[in-house]
N, C-alpha and C positions, 0 to 999 in steps of 0.2 A: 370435727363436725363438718358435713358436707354441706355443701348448699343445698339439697332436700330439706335437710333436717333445719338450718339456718332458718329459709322461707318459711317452713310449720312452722316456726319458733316467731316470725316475725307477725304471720297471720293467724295463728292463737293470738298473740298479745293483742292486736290490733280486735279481733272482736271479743276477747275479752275485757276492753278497755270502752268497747261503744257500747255493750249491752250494759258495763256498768254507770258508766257516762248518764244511760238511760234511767236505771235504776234511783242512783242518786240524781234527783234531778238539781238542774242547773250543773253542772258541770260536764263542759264537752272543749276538748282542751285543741282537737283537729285529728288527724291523723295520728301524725308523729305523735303527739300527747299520748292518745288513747293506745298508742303499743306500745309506751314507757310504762306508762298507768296497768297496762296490762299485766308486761312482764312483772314489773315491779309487786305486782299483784300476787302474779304467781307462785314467785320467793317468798311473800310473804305468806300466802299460804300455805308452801313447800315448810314452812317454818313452824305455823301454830297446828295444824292439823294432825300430821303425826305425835306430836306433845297429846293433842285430845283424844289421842286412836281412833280417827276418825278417816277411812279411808275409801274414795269413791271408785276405783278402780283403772284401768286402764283405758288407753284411745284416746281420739283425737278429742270428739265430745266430752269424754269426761276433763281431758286436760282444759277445753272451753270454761265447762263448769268451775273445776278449782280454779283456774286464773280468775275469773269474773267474781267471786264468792271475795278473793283477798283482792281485787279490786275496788271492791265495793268497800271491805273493811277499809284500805290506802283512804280512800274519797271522805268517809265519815270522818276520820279524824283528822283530814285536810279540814272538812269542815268547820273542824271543833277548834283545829287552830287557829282559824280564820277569824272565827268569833273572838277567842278571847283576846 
């Protein structure tokens, strides 16, 4: 992996992690957060999405989308363990 690719990978994560941040409200973790939140996102949707045959395509925006989509999932059941 070169540092091109590294940096995309760091600044996807990072706003897929603030649009979801935004989505779910009340949760906004800072920077660093929101690109763990991101990537972590990403994996997880890298995980359930193909399971659904669900596939949004290629580029930089689409890879936004899927991170932010299992972002969002990451955040709600942050939530839910929160609660109980």
């Amino acid at each position: 992996m070169g540092i091109e690719s590294l940096l995309v990978f760091l600044i996807v994560g990072a706003i897929a992690g603030w649009l979801a941040g935004l989505i779910v409200k009340g949760f906004g973790f800072g920077l660093l957060g929101n690109i763990v939140v991101g990537i972590v996102g990403a994996f997880i949707a890298g995980l359930i999405f193909p399971a659904l045959g669900f596939a949004l395509g290629g580029g930089i925006l689409a890879a936004i989308v899927h991170a932010t989509i299992g972002a969002v999932i990451l955040l709600v059941v942050i939530r839910l363990v929160k609660r109980a």
